[in-house]
N, CA, C and O atoms as a GROMACS GRO file, in nm:
protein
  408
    1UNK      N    1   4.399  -0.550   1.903
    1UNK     CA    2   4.334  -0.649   1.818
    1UNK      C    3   4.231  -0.576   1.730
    1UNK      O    4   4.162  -0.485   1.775
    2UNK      N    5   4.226  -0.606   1.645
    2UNK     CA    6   4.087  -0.593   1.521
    2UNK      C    7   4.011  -0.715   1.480
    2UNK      O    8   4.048  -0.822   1.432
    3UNK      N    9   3.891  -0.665   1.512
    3UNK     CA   10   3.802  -0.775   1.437
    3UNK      C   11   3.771  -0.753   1.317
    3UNK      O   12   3.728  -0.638   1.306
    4UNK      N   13   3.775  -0.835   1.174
    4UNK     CA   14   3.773  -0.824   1.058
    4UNK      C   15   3.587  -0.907   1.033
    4UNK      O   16   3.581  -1.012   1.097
    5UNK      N   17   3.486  -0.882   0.973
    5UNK     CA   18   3.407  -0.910   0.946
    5UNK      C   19   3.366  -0.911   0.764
    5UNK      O   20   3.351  -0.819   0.685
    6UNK      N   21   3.360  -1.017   0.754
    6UNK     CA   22   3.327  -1.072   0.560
    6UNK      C   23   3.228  -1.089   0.521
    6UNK      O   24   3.210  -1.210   0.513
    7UNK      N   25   3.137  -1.032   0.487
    7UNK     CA   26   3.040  -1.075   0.421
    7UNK      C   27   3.034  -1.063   0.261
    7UNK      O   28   3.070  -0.967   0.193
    8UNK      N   29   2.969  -1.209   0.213
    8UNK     CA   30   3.003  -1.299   0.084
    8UNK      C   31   2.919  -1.356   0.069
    8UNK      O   32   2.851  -1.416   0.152
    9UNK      N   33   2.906  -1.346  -0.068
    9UNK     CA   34   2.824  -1.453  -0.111
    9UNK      C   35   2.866  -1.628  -0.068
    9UNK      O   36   2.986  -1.655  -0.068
   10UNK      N   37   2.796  -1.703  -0.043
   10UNK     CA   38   2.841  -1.820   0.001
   10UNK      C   39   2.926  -1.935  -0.106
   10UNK      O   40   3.007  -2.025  -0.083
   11UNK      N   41   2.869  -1.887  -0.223
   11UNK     CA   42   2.987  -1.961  -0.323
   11UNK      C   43   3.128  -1.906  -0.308
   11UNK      O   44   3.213  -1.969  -0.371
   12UNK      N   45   3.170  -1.805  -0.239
   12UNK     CA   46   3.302  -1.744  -0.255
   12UNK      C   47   3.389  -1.810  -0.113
   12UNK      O   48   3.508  -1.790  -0.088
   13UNK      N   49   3.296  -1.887  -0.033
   13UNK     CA   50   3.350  -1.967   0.070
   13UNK      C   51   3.486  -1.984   0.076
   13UNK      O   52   3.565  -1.908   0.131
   14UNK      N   53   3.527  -2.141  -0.014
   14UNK     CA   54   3.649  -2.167   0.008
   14UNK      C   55   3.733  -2.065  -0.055
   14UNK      O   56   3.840  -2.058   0.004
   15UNK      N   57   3.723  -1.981  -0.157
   15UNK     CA   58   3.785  -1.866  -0.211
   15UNK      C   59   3.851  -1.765  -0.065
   15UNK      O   60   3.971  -1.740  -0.059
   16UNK      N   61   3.768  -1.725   0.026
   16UNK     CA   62   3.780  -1.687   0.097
   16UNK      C   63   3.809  -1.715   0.236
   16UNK      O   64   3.791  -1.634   0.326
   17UNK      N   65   3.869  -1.874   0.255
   17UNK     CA   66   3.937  -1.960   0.336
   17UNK      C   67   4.016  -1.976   0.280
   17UNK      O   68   4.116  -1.936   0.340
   18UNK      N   69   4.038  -2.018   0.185
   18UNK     CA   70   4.237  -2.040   0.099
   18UNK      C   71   4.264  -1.908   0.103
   18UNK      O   72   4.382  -1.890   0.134
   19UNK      N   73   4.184  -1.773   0.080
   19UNK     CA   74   4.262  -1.637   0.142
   19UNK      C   75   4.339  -1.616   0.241
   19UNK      O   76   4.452  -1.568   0.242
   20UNK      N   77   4.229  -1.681   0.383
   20UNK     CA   78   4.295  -1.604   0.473
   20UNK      C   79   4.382  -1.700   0.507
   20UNK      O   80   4.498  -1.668   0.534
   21UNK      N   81   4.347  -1.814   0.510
   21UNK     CA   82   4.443  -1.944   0.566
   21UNK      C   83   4.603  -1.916   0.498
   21UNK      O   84   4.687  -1.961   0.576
   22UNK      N   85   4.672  -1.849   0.366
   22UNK     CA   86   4.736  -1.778   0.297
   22UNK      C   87   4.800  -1.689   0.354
   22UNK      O   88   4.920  -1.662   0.344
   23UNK      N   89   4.720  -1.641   0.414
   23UNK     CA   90   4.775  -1.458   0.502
   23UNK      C   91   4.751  -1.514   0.636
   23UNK      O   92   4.686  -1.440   0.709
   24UNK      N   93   4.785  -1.622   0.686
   24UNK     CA   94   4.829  -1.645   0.854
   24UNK      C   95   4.702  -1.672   0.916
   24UNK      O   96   4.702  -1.732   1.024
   25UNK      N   97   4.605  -1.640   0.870
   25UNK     CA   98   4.437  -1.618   0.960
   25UNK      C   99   4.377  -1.786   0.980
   25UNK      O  100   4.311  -1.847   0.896
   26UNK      N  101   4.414  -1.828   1.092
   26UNK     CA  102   4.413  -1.966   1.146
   26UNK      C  103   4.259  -1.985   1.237
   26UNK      O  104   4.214  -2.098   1.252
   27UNK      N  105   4.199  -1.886   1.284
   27UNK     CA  106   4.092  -1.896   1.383
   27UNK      C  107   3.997  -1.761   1.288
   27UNK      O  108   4.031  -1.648   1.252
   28UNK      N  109   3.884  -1.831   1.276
   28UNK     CA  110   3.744  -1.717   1.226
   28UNK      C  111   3.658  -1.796   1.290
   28UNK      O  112   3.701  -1.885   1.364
   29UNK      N  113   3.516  -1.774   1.273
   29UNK     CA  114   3.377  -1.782   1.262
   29UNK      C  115   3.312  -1.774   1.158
   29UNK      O  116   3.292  -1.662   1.111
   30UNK      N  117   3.266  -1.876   1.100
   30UNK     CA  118   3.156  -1.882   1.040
   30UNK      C  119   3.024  -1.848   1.019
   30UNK      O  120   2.982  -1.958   1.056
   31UNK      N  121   2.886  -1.767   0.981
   31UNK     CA  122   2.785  -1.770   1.009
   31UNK      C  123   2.760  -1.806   0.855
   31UNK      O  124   2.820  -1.740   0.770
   32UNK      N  125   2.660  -1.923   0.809
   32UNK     CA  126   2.554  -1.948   0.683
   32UNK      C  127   2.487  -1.910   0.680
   32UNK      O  128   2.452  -1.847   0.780
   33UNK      N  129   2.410  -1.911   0.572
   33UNK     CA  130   2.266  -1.918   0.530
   33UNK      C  131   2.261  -1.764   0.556
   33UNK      O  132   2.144  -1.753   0.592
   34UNK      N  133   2.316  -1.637   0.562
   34UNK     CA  134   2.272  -1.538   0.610
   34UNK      C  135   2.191  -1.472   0.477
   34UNK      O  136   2.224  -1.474   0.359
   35UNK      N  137   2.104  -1.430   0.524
   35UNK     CA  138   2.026  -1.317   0.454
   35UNK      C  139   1.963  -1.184   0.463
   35UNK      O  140   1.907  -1.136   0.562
   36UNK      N  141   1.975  -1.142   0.374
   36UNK     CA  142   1.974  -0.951   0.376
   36UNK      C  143   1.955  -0.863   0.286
   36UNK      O  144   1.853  -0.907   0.232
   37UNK      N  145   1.971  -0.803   0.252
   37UNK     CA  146   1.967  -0.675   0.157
   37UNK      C  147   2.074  -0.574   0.160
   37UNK      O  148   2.101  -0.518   0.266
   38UNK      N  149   2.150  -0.540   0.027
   38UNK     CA  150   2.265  -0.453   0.037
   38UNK      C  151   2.286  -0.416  -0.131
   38UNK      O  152   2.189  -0.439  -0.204
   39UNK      N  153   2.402  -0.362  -0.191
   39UNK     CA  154   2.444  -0.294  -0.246
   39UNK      C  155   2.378  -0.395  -0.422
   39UNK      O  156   2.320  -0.359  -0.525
   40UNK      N  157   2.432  -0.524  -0.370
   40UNK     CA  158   2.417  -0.638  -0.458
   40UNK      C  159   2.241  -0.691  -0.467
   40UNK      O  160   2.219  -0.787  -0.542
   41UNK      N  161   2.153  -0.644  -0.411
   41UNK     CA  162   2.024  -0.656  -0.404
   41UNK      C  163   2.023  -0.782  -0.302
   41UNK      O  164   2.125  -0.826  -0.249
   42UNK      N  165   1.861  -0.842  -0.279
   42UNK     CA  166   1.825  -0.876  -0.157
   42UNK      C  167   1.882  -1.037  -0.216
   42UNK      O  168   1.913  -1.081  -0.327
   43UNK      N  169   1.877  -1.093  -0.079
   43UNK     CA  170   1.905  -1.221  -0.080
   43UNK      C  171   1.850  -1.315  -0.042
   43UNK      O  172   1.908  -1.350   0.062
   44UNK      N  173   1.740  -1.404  -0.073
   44UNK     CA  174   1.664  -1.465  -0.023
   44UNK      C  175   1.684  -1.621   0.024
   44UNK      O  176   1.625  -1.666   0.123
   45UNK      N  177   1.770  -1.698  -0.056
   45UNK     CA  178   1.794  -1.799  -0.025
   45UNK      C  179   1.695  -1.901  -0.067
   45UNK      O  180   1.690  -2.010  -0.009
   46UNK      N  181   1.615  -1.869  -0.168
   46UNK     CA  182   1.500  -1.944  -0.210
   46UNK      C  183   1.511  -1.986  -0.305
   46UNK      O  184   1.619  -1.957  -0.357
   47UNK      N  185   1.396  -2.095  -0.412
   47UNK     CA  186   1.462  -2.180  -0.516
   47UNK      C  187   1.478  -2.094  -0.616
   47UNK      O  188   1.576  -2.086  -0.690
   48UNK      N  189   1.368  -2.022  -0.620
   48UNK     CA  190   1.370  -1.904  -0.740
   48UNK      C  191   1.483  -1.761  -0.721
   48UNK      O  192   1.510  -1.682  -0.811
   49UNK      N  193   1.530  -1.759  -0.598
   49UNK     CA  194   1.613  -1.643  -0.571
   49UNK      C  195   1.719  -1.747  -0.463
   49UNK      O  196   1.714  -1.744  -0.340
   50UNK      N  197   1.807  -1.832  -0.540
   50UNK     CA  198   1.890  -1.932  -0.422
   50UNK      C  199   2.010  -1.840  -0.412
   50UNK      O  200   2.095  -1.925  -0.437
   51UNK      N  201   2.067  -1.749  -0.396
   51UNK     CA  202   2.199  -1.671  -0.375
   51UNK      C  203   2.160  -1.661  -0.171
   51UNK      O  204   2.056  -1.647  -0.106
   52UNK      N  205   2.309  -1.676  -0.133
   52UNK     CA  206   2.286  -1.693   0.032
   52UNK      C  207   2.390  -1.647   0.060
   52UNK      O  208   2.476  -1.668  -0.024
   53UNK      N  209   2.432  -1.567   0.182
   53UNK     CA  210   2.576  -1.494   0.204
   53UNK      C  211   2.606  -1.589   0.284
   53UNK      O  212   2.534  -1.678   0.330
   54UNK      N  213   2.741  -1.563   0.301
   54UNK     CA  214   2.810  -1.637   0.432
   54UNK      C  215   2.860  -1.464   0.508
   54UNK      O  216   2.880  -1.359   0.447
   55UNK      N  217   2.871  -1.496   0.684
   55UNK     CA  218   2.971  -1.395   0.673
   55UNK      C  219   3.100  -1.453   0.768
   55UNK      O  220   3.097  -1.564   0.821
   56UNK      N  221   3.195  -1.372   0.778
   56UNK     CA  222   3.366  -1.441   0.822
   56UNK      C  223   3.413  -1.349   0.974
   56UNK      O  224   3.452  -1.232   0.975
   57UNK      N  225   3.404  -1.397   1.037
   57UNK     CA  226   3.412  -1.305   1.170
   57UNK      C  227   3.594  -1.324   1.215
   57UNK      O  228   3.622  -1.438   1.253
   58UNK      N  229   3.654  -1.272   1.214
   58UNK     CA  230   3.786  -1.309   1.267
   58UNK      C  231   3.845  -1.216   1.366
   58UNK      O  232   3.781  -1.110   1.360
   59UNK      N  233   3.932  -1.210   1.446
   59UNK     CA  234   4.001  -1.132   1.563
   59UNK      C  235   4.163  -1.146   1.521
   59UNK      O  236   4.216  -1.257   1.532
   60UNK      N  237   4.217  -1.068   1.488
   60UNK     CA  238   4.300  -1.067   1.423
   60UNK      C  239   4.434  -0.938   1.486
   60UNK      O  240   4.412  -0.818   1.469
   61UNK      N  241   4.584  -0.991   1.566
   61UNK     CA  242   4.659  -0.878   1.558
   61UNK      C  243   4.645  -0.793   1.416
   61UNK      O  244   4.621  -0.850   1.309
   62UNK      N  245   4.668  -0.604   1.433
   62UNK     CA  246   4.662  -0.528   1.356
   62UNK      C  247   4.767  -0.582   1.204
   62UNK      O  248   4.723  -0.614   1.093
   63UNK      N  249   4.869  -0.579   1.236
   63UNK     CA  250   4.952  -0.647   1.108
   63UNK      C  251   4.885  -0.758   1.065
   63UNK      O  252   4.919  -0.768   0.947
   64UNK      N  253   4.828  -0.828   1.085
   64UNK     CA  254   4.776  -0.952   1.024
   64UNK      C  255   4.641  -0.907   0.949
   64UNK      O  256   4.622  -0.930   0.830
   65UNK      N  257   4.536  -0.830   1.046
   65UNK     CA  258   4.435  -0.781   0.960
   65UNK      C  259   4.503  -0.693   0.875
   65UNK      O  260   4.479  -0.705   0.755
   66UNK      N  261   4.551  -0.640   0.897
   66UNK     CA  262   4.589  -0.535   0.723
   66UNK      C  263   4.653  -0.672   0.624
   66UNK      O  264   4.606  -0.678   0.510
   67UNK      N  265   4.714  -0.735   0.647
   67UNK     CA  266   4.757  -0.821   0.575
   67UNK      C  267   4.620  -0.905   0.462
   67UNK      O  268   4.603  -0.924   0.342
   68UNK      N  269   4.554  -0.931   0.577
   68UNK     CA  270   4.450  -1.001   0.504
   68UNK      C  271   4.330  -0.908   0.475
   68UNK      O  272   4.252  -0.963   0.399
   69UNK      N  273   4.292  -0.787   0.511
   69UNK     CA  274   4.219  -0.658   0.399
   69UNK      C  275   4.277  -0.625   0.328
   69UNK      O  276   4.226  -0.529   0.271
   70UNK      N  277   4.438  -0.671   0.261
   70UNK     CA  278   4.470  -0.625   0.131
   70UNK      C  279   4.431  -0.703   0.030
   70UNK      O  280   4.388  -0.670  -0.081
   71UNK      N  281   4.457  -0.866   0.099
   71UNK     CA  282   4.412  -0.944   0.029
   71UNK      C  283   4.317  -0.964  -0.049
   71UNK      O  284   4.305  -0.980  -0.171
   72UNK      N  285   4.222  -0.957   0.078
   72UNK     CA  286   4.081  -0.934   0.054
   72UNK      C  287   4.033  -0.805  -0.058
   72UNK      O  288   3.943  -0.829  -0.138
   73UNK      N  289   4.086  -0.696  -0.058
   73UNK     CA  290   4.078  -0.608  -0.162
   73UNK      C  291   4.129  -0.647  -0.287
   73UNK      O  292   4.082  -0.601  -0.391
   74UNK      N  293   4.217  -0.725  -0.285
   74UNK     CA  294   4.295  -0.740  -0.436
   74UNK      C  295   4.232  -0.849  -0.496
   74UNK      O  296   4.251  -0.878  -0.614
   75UNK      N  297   4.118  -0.947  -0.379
   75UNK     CA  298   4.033  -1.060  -0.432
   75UNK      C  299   3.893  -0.934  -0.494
   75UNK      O  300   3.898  -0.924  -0.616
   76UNK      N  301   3.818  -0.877  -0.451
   76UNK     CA  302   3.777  -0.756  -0.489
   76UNK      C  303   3.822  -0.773  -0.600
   76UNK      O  304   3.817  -0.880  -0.660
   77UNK      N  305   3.890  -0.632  -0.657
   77UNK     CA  306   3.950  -0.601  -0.744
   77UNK      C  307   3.973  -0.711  -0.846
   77UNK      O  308   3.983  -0.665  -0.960
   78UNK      N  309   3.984  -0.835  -0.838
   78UNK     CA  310   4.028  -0.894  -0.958
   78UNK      C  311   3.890  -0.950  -0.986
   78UNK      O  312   3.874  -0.967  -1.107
   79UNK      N  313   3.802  -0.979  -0.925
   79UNK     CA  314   3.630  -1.016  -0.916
   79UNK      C  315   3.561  -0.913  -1.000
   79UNK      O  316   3.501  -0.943  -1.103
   80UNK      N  317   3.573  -0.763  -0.943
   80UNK     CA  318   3.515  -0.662  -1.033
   80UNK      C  319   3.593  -0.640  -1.179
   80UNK      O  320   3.521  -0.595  -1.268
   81UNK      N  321   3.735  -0.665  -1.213
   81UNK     CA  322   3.762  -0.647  -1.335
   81UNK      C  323   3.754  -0.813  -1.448
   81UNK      O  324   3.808  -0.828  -1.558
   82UNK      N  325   3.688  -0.893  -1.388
   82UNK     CA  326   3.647  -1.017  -1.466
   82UNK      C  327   3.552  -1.022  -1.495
   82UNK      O  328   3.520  -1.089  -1.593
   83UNK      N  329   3.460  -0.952  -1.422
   83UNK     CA  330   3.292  -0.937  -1.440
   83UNK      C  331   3.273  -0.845  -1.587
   83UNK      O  332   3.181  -0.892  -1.653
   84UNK      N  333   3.316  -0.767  -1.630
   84UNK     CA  334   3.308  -0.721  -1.737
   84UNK      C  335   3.175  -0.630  -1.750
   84UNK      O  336   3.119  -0.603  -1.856
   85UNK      N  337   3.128  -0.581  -1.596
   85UNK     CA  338   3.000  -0.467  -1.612
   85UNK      C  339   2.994  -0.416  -1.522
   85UNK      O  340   3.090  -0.405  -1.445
   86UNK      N  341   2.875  -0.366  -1.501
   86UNK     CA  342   2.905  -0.243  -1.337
   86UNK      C  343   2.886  -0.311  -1.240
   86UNK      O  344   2.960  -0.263  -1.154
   87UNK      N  345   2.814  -0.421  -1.185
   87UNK     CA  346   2.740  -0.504  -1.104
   87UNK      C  347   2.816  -0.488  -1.001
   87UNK      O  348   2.930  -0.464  -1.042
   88UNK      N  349   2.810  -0.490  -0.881
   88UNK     CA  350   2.843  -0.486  -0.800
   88UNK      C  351   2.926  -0.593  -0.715
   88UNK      O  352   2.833  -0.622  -0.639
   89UNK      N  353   3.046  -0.685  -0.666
   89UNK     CA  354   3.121  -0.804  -0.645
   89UNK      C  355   3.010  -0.836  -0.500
   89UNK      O  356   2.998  -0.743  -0.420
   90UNK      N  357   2.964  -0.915  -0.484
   90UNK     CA  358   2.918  -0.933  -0.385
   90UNK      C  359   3.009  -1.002  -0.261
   90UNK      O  360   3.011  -1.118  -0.221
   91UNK      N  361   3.100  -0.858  -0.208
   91UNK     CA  362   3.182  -0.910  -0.111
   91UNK      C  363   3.209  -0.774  -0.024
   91UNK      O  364   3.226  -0.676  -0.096
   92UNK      N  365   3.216  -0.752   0.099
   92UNK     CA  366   3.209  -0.663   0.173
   92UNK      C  367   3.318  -0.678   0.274
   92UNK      O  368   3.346  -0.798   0.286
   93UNK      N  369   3.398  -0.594   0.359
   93UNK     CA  370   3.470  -0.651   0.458
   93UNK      C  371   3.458  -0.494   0.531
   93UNK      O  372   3.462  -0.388   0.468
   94UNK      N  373   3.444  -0.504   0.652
   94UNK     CA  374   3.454  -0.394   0.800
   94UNK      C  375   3.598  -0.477   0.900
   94UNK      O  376   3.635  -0.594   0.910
   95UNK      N  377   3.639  -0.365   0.952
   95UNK     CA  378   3.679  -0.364   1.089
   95UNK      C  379   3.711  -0.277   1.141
   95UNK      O  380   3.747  -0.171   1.090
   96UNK      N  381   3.701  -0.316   1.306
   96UNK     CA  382   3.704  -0.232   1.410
   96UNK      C  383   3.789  -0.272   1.496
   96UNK      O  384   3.856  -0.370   1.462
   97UNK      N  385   3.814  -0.215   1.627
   97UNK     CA  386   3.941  -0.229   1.719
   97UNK      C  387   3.853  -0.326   1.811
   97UNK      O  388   3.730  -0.330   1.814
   98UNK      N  389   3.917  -0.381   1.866
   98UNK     CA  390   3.874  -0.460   1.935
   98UNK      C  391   3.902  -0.508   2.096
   98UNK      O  392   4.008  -0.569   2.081
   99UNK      N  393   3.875  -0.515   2.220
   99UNK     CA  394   3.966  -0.599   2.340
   99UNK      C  395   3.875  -0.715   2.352
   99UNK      O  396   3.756  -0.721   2.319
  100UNK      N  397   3.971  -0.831   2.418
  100UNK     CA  398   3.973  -0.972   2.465
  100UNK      C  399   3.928  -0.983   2.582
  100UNK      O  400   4.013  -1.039   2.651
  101UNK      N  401   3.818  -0.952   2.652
  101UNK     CA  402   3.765  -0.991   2.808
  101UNK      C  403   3.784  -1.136   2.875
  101UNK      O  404   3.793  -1.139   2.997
  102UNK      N  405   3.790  -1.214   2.828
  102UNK     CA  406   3.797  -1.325   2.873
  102UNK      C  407   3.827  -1.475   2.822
  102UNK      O  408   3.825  -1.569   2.902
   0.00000   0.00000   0.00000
């Protein structure tokens, strides 16, 4: 198993549920409101700075996560060539191997 982890800006939500729901990915986790600091600058979640991540936690057989990190790259990729500047897509994805204890 691999766990696939998303972190997103929170407007890219359903963008990134009609993804995976698309590529087979039936069970994730949700976390809101997250906030942080990264590539895309800090995130505060405030009226004057309202940008808020979500992130996407999923457990995923290996064929299925590659399935849906291609996806996820080619959502990437079409985000950074619409933007029309250097800015950074505010979308991130990790994974690691994973076992099922219980």
């Amino acid at each position: 198993m691999r766990t696939l982890i998303i972190v997103a800006r929170d407007s890219m939500l359903s963008d990134l549920e009609g993804l995976l729901t698309s590529n087979g990915v039936t069970a994730y986790t949700i976390l809101s409101n997250v906030m942080g600091k990264g590539v895309t600058g800090r995130v505060y979640g405030t009226f004057l700075n309202p940008d808020i991540n979500t992130i996407i936690f999923a457990v995923l057989p290996p064929e299925q996560a590659d399935r849906a990190v291609n996806a996820l790259k080619a959502l990437h990729t079409g985000r950074k060539e619409a933007s029309h500047d250097d800015k950074p897509v505010p979308l991130k994805v990790f994974s690691f191997p994973c076992e099922e204890h219980v």
